[in-house]
Biotite code that builds the C-alpha atoms (Angstrom):
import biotite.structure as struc

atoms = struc.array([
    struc.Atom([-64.642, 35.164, -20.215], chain_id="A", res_id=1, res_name="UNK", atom_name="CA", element="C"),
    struc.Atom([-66.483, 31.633, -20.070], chain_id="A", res_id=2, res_name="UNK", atom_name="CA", element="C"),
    struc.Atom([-66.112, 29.762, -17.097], chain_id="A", res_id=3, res_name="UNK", atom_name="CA", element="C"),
    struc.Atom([-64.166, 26.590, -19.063], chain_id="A", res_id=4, res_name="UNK", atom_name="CA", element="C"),
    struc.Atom([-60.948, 25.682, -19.231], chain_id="A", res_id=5, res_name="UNK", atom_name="CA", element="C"),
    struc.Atom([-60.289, 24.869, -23.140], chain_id="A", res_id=6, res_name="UNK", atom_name="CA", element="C"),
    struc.Atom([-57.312, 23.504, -24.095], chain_id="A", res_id=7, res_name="UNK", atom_name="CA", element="C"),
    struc.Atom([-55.323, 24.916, -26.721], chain_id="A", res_id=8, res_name="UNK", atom_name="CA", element="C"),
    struc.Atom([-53.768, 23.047, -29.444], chain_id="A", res_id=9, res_name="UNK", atom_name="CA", element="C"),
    struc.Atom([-51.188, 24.877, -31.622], chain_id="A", res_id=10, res_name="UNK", atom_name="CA", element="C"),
    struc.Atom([-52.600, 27.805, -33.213], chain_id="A", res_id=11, res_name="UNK", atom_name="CA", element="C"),
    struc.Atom([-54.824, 28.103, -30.783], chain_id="A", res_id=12, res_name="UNK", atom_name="CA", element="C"),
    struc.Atom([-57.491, 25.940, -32.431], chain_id="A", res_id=13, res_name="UNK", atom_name="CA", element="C"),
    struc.Atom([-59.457, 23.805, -29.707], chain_id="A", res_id=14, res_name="UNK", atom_name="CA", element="C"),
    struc.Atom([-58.470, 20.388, -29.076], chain_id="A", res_id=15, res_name="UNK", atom_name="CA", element="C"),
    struc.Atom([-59.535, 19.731, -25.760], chain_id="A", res_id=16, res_name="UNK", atom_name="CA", element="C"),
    struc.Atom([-62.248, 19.053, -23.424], chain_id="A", res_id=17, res_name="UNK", atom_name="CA", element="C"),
    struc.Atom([-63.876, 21.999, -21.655], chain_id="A", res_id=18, res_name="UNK", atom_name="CA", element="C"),
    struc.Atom([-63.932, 21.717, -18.299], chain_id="A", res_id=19, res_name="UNK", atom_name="CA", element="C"),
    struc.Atom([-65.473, 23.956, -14.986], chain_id="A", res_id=20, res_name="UNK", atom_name="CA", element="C"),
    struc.Atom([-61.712, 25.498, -13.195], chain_id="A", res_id=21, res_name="UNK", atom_name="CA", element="C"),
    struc.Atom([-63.988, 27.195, -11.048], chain_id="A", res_id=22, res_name="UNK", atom_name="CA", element="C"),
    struc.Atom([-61.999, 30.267, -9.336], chain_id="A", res_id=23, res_name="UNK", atom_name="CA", element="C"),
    struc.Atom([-58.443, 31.359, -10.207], chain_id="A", res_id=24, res_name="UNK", atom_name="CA", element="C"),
    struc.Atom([-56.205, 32.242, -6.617], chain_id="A", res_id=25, res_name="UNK", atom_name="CA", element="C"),
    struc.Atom([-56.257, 35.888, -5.711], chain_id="A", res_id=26, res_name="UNK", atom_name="CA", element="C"),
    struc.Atom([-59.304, 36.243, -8.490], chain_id="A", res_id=27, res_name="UNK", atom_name="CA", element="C"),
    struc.Atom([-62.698, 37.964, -7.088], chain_id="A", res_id=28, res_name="UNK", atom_name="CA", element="C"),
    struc.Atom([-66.159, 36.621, -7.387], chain_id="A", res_id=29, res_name="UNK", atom_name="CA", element="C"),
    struc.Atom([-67.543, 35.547, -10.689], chain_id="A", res_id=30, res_name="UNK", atom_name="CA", element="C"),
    struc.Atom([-63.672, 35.316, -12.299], chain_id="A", res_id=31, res_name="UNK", atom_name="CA", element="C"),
    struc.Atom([-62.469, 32.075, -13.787], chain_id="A", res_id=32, res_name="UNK", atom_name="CA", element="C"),
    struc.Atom([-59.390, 30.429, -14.139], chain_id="A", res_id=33, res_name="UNK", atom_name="CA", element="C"),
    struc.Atom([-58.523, 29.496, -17.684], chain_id="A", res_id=34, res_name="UNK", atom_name="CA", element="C"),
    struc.Atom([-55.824, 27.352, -18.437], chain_id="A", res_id=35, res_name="UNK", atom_name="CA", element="C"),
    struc.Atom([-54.434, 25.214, -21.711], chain_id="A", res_id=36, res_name="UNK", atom_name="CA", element="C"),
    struc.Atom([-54.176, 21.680, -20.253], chain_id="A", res_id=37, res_name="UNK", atom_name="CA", element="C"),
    struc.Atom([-50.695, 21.609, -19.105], chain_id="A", res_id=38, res_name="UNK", atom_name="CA", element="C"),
    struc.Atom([-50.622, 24.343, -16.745], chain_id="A", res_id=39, res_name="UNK", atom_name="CA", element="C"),
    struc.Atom([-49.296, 27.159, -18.526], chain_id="A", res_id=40, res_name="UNK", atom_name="CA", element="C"),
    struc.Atom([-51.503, 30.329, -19.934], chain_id="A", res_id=41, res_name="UNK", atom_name="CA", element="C"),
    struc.Atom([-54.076, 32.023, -19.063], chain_id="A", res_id=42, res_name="UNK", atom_name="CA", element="C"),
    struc.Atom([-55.139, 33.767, -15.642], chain_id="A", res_id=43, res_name="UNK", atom_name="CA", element="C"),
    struc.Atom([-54.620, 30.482, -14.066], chain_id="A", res_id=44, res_name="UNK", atom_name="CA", element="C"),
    struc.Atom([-51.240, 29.463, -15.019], chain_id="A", res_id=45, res_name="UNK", atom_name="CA", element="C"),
    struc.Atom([-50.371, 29.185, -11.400], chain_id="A", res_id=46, res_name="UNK", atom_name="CA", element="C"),
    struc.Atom([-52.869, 27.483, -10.949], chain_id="A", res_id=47, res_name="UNK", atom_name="CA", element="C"),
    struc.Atom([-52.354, 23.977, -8.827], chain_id="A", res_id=48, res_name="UNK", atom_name="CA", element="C"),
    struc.Atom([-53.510, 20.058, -10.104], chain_id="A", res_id=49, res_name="UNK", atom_name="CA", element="C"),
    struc.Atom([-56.187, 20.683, -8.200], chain_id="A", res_id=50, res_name="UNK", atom_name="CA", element="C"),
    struc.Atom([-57.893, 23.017, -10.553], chain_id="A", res_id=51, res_name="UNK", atom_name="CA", element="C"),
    struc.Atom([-57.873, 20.224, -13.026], chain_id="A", res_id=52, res_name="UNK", atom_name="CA", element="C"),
    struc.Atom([-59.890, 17.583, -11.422], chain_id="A", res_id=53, res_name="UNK", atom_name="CA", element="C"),
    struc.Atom([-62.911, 19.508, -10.428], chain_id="A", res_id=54, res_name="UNK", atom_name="CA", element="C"),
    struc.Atom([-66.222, 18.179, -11.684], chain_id="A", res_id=55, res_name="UNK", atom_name="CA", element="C"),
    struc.Atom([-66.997, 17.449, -15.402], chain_id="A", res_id=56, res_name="UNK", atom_name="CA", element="C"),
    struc.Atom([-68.769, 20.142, -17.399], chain_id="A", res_id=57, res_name="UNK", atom_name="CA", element="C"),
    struc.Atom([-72.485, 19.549, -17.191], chain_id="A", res_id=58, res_name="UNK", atom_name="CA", element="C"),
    struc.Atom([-74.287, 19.550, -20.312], chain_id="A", res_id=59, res_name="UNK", atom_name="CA", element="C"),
    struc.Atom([-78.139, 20.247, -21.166], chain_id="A", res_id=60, res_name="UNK", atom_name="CA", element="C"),
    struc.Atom([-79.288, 18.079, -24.081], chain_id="A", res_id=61, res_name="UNK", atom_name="CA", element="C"),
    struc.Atom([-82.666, 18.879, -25.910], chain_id="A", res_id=62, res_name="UNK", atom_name="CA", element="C"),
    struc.Atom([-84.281, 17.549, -28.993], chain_id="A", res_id=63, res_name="UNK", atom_name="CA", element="C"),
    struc.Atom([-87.510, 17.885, -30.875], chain_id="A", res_id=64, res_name="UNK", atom_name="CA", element="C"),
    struc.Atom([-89.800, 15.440, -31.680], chain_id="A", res_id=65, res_name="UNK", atom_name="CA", element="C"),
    struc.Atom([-90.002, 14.098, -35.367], chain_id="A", res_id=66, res_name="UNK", atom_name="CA", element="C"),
    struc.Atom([-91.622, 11.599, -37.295], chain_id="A", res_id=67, res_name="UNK", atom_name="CA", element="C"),
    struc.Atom([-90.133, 8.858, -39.464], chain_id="A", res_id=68, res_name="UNK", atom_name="CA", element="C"),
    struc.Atom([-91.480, 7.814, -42.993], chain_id="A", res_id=69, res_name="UNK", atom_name="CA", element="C"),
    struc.Atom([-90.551, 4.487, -43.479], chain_id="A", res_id=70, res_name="UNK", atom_name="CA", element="C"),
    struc.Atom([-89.209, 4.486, -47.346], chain_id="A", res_id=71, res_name="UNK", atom_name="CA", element="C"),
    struc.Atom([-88.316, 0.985, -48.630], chain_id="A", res_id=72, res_name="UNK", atom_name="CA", element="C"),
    struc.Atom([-87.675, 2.276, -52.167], chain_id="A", res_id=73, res_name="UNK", atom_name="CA", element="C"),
    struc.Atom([-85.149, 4.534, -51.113], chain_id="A", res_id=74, res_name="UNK", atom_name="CA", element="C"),
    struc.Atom([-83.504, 2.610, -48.487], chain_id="A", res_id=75, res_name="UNK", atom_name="CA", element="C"),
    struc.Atom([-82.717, -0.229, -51.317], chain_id="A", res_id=76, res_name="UNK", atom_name="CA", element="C"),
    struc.Atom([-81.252, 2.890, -53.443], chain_id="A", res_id=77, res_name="UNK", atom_name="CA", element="C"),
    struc.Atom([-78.698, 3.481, -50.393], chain_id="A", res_id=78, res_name="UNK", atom_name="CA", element="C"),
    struc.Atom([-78.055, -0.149, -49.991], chain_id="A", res_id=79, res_name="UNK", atom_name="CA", element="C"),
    struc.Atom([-77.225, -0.450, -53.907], chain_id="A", res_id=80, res_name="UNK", atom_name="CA", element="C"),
    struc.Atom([-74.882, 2.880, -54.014], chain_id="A", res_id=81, res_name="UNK", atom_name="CA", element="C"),
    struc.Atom([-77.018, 5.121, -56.325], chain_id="A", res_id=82, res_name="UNK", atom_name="CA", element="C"),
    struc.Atom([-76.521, 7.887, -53.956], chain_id="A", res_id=83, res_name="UNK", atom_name="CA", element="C"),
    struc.Atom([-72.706, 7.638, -54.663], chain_id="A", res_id=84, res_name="UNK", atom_name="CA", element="C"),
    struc.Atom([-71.303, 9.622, -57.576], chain_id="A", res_id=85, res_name="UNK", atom_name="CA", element="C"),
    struc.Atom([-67.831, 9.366, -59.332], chain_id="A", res_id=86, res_name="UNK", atom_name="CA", element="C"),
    struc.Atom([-65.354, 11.417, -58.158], chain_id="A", res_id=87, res_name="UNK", atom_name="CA", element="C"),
    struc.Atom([-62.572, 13.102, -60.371], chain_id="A", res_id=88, res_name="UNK", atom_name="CA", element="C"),
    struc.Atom([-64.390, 11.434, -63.208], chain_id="A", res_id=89, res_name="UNK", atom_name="CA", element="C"),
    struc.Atom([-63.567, 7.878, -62.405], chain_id="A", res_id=90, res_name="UNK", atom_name="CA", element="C"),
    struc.Atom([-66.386, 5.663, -62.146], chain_id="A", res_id=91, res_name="UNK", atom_name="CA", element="C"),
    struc.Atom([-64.894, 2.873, -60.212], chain_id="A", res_id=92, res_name="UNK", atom_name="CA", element="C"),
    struc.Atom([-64.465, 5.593, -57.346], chain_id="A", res_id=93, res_name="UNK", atom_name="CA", element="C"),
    struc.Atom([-67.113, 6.812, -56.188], chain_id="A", res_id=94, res_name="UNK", atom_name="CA", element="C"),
    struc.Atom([-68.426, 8.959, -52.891], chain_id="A", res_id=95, res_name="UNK", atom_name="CA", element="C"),
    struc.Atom([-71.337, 10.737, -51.683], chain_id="A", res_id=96, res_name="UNK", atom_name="CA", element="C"),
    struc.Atom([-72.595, 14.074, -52.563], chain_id="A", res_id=97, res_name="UNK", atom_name="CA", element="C"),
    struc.Atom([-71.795, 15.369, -49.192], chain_id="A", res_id=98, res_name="UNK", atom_name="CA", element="C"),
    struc.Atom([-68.395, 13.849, -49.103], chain_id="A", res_id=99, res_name="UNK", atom_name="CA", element="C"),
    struc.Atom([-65.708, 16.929, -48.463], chain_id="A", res_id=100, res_name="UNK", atom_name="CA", element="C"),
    struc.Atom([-63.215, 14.964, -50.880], chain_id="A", res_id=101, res_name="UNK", atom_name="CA", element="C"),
    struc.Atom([-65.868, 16.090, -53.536], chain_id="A", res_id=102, res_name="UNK", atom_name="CA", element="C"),
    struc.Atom([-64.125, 20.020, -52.948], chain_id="A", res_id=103, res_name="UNK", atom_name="CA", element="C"),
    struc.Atom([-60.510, 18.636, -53.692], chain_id="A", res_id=104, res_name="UNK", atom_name="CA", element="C"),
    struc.Atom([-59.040, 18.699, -57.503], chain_id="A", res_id=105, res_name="UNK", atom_name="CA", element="C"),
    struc.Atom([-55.783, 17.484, -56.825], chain_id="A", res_id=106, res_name="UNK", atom_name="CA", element="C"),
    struc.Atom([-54.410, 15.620, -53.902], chain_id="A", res_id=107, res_name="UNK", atom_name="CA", element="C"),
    struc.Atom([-50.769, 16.306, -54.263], chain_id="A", res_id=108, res_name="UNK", atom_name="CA", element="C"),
    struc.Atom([-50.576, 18.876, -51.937], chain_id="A", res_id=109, res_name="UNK", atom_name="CA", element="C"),
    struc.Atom([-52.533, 17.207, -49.456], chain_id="A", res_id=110, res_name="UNK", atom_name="CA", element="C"),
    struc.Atom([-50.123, 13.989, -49.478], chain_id="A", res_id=111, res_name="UNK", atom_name="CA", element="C"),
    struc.Atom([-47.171, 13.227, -47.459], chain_id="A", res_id=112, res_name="UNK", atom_name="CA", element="C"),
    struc.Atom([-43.745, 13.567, -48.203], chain_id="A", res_id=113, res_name="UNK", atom_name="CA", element="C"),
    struc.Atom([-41.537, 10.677, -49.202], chain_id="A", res_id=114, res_name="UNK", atom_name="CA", element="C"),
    struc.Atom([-40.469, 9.149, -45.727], chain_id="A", res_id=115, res_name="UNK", atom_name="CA", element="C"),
    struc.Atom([-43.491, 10.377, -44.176], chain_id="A", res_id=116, res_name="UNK", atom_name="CA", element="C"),
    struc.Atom([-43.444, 13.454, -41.401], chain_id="A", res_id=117, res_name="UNK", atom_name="CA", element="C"),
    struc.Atom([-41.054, 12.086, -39.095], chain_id="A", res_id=118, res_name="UNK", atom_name="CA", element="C"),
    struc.Atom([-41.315, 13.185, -35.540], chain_id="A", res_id=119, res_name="UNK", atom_name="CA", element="C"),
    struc.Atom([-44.323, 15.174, -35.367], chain_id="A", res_id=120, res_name="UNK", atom_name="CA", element="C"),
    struc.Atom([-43.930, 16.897, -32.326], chain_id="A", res_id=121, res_name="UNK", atom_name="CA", element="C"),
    struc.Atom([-40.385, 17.919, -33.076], chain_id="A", res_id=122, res_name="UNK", atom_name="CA", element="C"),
    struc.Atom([-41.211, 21.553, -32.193], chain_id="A", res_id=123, res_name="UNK", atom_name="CA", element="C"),
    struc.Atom([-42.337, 21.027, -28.701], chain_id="A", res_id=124, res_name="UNK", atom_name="CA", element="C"),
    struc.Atom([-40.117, 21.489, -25.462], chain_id="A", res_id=125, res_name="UNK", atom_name="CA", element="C"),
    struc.Atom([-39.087, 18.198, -23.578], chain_id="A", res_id=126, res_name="UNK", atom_name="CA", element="C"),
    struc.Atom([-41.618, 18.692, -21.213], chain_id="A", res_id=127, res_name="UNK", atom_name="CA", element="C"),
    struc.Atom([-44.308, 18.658, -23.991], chain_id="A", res_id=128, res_name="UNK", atom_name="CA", element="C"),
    struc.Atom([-43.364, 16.285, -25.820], chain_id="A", res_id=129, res_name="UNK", atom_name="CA", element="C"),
    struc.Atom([-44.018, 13.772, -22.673], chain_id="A", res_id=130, res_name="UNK", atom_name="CA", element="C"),
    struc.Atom([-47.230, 14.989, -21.758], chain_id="A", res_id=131, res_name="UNK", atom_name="CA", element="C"),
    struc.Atom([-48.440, 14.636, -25.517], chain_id="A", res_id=132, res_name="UNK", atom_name="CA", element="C"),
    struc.Atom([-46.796, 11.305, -25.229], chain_id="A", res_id=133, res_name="UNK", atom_name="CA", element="C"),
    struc.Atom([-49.197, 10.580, -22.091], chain_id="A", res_id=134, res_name="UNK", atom_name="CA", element="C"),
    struc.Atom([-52.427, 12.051, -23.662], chain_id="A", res_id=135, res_name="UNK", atom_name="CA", element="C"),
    struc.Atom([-51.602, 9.567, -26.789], chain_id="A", res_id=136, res_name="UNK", atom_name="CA", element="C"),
    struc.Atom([-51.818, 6.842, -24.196], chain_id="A", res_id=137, res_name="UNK", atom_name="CA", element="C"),
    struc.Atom([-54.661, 8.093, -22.831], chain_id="A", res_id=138, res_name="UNK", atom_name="CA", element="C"),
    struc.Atom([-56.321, 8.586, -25.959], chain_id="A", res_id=139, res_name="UNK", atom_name="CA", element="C"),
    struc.Atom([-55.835, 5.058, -27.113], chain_id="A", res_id=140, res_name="UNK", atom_name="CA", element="C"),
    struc.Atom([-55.963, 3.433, -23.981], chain_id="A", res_id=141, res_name="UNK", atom_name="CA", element="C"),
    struc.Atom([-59.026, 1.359, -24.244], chain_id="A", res_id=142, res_name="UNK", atom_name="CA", element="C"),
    struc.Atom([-57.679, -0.470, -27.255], chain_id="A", res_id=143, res_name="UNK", atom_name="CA", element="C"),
    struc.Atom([-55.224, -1.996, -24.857], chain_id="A", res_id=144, res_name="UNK", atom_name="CA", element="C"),
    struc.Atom([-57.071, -2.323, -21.790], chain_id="A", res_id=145, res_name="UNK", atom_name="CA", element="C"),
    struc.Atom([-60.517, -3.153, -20.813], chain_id="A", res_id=146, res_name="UNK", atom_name="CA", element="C"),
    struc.Atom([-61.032, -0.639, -18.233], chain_id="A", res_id=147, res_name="UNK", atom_name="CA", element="C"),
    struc.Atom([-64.263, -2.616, -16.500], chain_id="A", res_id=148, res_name="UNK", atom_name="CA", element="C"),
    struc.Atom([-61.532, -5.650, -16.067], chain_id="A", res_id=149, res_name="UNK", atom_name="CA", element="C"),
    struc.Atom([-58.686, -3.077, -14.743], chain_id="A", res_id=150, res_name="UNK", atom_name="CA", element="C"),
    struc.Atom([-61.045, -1.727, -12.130], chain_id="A", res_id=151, res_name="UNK", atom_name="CA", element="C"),
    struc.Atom([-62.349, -4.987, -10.873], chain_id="A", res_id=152, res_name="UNK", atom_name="CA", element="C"),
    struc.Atom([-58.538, -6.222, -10.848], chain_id="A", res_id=153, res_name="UNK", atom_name="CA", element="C"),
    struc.Atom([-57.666, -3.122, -9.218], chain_id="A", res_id=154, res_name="UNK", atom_name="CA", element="C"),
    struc.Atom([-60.905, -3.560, -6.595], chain_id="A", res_id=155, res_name="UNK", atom_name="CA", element="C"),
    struc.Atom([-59.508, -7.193, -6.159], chain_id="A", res_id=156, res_name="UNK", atom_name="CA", element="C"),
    struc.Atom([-55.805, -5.957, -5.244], chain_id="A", res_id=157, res_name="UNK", atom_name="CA", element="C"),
    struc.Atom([-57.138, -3.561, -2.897], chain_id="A", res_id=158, res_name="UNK", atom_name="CA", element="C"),
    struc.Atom([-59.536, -6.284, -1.103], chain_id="A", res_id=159, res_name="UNK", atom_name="CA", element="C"),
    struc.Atom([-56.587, -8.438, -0.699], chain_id="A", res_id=160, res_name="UNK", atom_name="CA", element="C"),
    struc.Atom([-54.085, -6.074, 0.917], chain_id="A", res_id=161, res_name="UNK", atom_name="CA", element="C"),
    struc.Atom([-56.926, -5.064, 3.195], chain_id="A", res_id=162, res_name="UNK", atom_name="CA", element="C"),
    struc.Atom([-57.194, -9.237, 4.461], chain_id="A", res_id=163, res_name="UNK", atom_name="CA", element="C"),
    struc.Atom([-53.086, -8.966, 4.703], chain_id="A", res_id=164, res_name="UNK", atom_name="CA", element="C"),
])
């Protein structure tokens, strides 16, 4: 088993981070813990908070060396669109060649349904639904906060109830 803790996301498709959980209680050398996010599955599904907030996965990055052709010509064709072609036959529409909407013939089954999807995570206990509610927050939370500004308030707060 990998040593990562990858969170499952129904269907068991991966839609979280991997992370290091290190060892599972009770487990020998070399075992891991693997968990879904929210504490249930896996050999460590008894496993405690602190299993969650070890350190961060580190990563090896590695790239090879490659030259650049500078190519006026063709970066004026990019500007301009003539890379784009029309898609479903309607020239006023049009996307690139690599575009994945390029595969679809009909969007129909694709769309909504009239009054949209309603509660999306109508399927999911109680207890789910709120800690999908907090990773939303999470997810989105630097669109309402500036988190540089929320740590130096928070710094600020702390240096004052230390003078108090």
């Amino acid at each position: 088993m990998m040593p990562y803790n990858v969170r499952n996301a129904g269907g068991g498709s991966v839609g979280g981070i991997l992370r290091r959980t290190g060892l599972g209680s009770g487990s020998g050398p070399g075992s891991t813990a693997l968990s879904n996010g929210n504490g249930t599955g896996g050999a460590g599904s008894s496993a405690s908070l602190e299993n969650h907030r070890q350190t961060p996965l580190e990563l090896l990055v590695f790239g090879y060396a490659c030259k650049i052709f500078r190519d006026d010509e063709k970066a004026r064709e990019m500007d301009h669109g003539k890379q784009l072609i029309p898609w479903m036959g309607d020239v006023n529409l049009k996307i690139d060649r690599y575009d994945v909407r390029g595969a679809l013939c009909e969007l129909a089954p694709h769309e909504a349904p009239p009054g949209g999807y309603g509660n999306r995570l109508e399927y999911l206990s109680a207890e789910e639904q709120r800690a999908e509610q907090l990773c939303e927050e999470e997810r989105y939370l630097f669109l309402y906060n500036n988190e540089e500004e929320l740590r130096l308030r928070q710094e600020r707060v702390l240096s004052w109830s230390r003078l108090n």
